[in-house]
C-alpha positions, 0 to 999 in steps of 0.5 A: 645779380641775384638777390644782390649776389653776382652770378658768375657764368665765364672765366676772369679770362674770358673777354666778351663782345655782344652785339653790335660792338662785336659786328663793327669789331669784325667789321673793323677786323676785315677793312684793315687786312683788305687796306693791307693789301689793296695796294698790291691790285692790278698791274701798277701796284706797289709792293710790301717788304715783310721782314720776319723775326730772323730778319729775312726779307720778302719783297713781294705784291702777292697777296696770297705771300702777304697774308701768309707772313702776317701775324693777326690775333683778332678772329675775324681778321684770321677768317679773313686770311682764310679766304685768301688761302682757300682762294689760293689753295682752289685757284692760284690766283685771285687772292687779293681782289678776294680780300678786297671784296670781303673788306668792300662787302664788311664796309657796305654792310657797316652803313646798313647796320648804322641804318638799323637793318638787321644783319639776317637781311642783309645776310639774305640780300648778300646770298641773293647778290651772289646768285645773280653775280654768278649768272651775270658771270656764266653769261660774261664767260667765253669759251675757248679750245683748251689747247688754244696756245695763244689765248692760254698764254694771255692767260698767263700774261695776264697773272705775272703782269705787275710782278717784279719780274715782268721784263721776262714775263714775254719769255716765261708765258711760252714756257708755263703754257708749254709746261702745263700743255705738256702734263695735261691728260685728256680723258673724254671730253675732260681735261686734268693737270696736276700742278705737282707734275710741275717742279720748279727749281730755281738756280742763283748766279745768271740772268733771268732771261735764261729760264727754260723749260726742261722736258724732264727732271733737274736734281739737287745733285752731284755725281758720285765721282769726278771719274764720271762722265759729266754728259751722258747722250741718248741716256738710258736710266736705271732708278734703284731704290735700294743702297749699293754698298754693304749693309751691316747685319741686323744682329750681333757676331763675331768672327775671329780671323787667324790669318792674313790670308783670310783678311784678304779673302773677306777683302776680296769677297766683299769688292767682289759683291760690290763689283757685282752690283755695277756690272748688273747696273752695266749689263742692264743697258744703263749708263744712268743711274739714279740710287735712292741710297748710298753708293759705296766708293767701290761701286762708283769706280766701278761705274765710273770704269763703265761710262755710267753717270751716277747719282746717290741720295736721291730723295724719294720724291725725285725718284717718283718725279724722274720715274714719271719723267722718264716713265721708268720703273724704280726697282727695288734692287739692282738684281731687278734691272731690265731693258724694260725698267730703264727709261730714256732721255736725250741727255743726262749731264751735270750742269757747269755750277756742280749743283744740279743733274738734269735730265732733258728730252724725256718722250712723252714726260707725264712730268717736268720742270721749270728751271729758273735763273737769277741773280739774287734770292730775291728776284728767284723767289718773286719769279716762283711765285710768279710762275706757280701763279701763272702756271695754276691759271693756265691748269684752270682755264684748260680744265675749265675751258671758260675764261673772261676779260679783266680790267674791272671789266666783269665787276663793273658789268656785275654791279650793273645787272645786280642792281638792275635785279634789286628792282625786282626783288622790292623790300629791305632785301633790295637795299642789300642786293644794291649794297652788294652790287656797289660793293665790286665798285671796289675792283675797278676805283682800285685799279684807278687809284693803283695806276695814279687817275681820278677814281670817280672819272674813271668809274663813270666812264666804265658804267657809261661804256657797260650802260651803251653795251659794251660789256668787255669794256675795262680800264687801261690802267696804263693809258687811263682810258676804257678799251675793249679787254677781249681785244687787248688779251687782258683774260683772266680763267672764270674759275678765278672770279667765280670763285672769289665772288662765293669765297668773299660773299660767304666769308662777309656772310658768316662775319656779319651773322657774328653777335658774340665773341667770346675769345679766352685770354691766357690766365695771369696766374697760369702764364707765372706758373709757366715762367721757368725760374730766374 
């Protein structure tokens, strides 16, 4: 007001939280998307049902999956979610005890704010705590061969326990390690695995138990001709990229025939041309091929007559995964076939269902593909997830070389050292570095309270356990009792933790550092300016 006039500085659609009623909104906004997946952690916790407007349903105790189909509007509940992709985007994994730990973090900061300690303290005793979680973590890794087969499929046991699909996880843990062992490169003492040289494809109707893994690429394709052969033995693969039929000209003409005689010489020429492209094909060596465009009839039977099992429309990604696969060359016409181009398989057949074209037995793949097998769209989709998760640890403890135990075991001994360090450091700064480290007490009750035992019990004995030395002690969240975790093979790649300890603390960071929303609502009098007519 001035001079009893009201100054208007926002819009009539601009709504306005300041202060603390903004910093418990965010606060608020992080705890309930942490409640919603809470109940997912660990191996024995449940799963949610999303069902979106088309009425298709997803059954699932992914975390990363369940934040992705969750429709928020409130902004901090969105930075929330963010953290869930970065985490999955970096690591595969991890999404939900990321999420977890923002909500924890959010709740402890919830009670200094009530005590009248300012939110840049607890901001600095955040990024303290985080600096020495993450040496607590360094100190807690243990380094392992990246080629140690055993150990990595730990790893993978580790991330697809819990899943629906946890009765072949004993057969899918050899498969994903043998997949990812099999595209890693090594360069120096450096290890790298792109996660797009592993291709999953997921085929309805059988049981699970007969996923494979195939050294090669499977296609979404038929052959060309039943005349084909369905099977193709120690094959020969030519990639072409242009289409072998003919093409219509680029430009308008006419040309006027006088005689029977010359429809029959253009019948001819024209069967002759495309006579020629499968003998180039067949002289080449092939007896595979792979075309990126279309095929004409003729060519095909032409093919056909040459015991060569063709495949047309082949999408370009596959035509760059089949050339990696089979370190072929894709040439950009047929003329350009050689020996040299071609690639080599052991075997090229069309599996029994029609749908796909595999191509197994590559040498030396750079890519390959995980083909999965069950008996509904449900179970398929769950197995995915689950394999893409256990297939990403894998890549990062082969990167990295460095794993720890889960359990709680890690969250448990960081909140032990952490707020031994608080001690050190004195001042208002102390009462966030402890807030900070009672926070990954969350990790280890969850799993408690996932698995159907007294929380408070099960806390005490794992700080009894961490306080007497034991610091890969964890809890067994199917007997209840607090075991070794590096003896039991419950591991976990360091990436994971270190990087939802720094996503979590950042995110909780930049929230609480939050005095002002200001959010802009949709005008009334635009939205009916928008409404078509009745």
């Amino acid at each position: 007001m001035l001079g009893g006039q009201p100054i208007i500085i926002l819009k009539e659609n601009v709504e306005r939280n300041r202060g603390l009623e903004a910093q418990r909104s965010n606060i608020a906004a992080a705890k309930a998307i942490a409640s919603a997946v809470r109940t997912t952690l660990g191996p024995r916790g449940m799963d949610k049902m999303l069902v979106d407007q088309s009425g298709d349903v997803t059954i699932t105790n992914d975390g990363a999956t369940i934040l992705q189909d969750i429709s928020v509007v409130h902004p901090g509940a969105k930075m929330v979610i963010e953290v869930a992709k970065a985490q999955d985007d970096e690591v595969g994994d991890g999404t939900t005890t990321a999420v977890v730990m923002v909500g924890s973090l959010m709740e402890k900061a919830e009670a200094m704010i009530e005590k009248k300690i300012h939110p840049t303290v607890i901001a600095e005793g955040y990024r303290l705590g985080m600096k020495k979680a993450l040496e607590v973590l360094e100190d807690l890794s243990i380094p392992i061969d990246p080629y140690d087969r055993e150990n990595l499929i730990r790893i993978a046991d580790t991330a697809m326990t819990g899943k629906a699909i946890e009765s072949v996880k004993s057969r899918l843990n050899g498969i994903v390690v043998d997949a990812v062992m099999a595209i890693a490169t090594k360069e120096g003492d450096r290890i790298t695995a792109d996660e797009d040289n592993v291709l999953i494809k997921k085929q309805a109707g059988d049981t699970m138990d007969d996923a494979e893994l195939v050294r090669g690429v499977v296609l979404d394709k038929k052959r060309v001709s039943e005349e084909m052969p369905r099977k193709v033995k120690d094959a020969r693969v030519a990639l072409v990229a242009s289409p072998l039929e003919i093409k219509k000209t680029q430009v308008k003409a006419k040309i006027h025939i006088k005689s029977s005689d010359m429809v029959s010489a253009f019948t001819a020429q024209e069967r002759e041309t495309l006579k020629k492209y499968a003998d180039t094909i067949i002289a080449s060596g092939a007896n595979v091929l792979l075309c990126q465009k279309g095929i004409a009839d003729a060519v095909a039977y032409y093919l056909a007559k040459g015991g060569v099992l063709a495949v047309e429309d082949v999408p370009e990604k596959d035509m760059k995964f089949a050339s990696h696969a089979l370190n072929a060359q894709i040439v950009n016409k047929a003329e350009d076939l050689t020996p040299e181009a071609l690639g080599r398989a052991e075997t090229v057949e069309e599996l029994e269902d029609g749908e796909f074209i595999k191509i197994s037995g590559c040498h030396n793949p750079k890519t390959v593909t995980i083909l999965l097998r069950g008996s509904t769209q449900y179970l398929l989709d769950e197995l995915e997830r689950a394999v893409e998760d256990g297939t990403r640890v894998v890549m990062d403890a082969m990167e990295d070389g460095k794993l720890v135990v889960g359990g709680g075991a890690v969250e448990t001994e960081i909140l032990m050292k952490v707020r031994d360090y608080a001690a050190s450091v004195g001042g208002r700064a102390q009462i966030a570095i402890e807030a900070f480290a009672d926070a990954f007490e969350v990790i280890p009750v969850t799993l408690a309270e996932n698995s159907g035992f007294n929380t408070v019990d099960k806390l005490v004995e794992l700080k009894n356990a961490h306080a007497r030395g034991e610091k890969y002690a964890g809890l067994n969240v199917y007997t209840g009792t607090v075991v070794d975790m590096l003896k039991e093979g419950v591991l976990e790649p360091q990436r994971s933790k270190r990087q939802a300890i720094q996503s979590a603390t950042e995110a909780a960071i930049l929230l609480l550092r939050v005095d002002d929303m200001m959010i802009t609502r949709e005008d009334k009098k635009e939205k009916e300016a928008g409404k078509p007519p009745e």
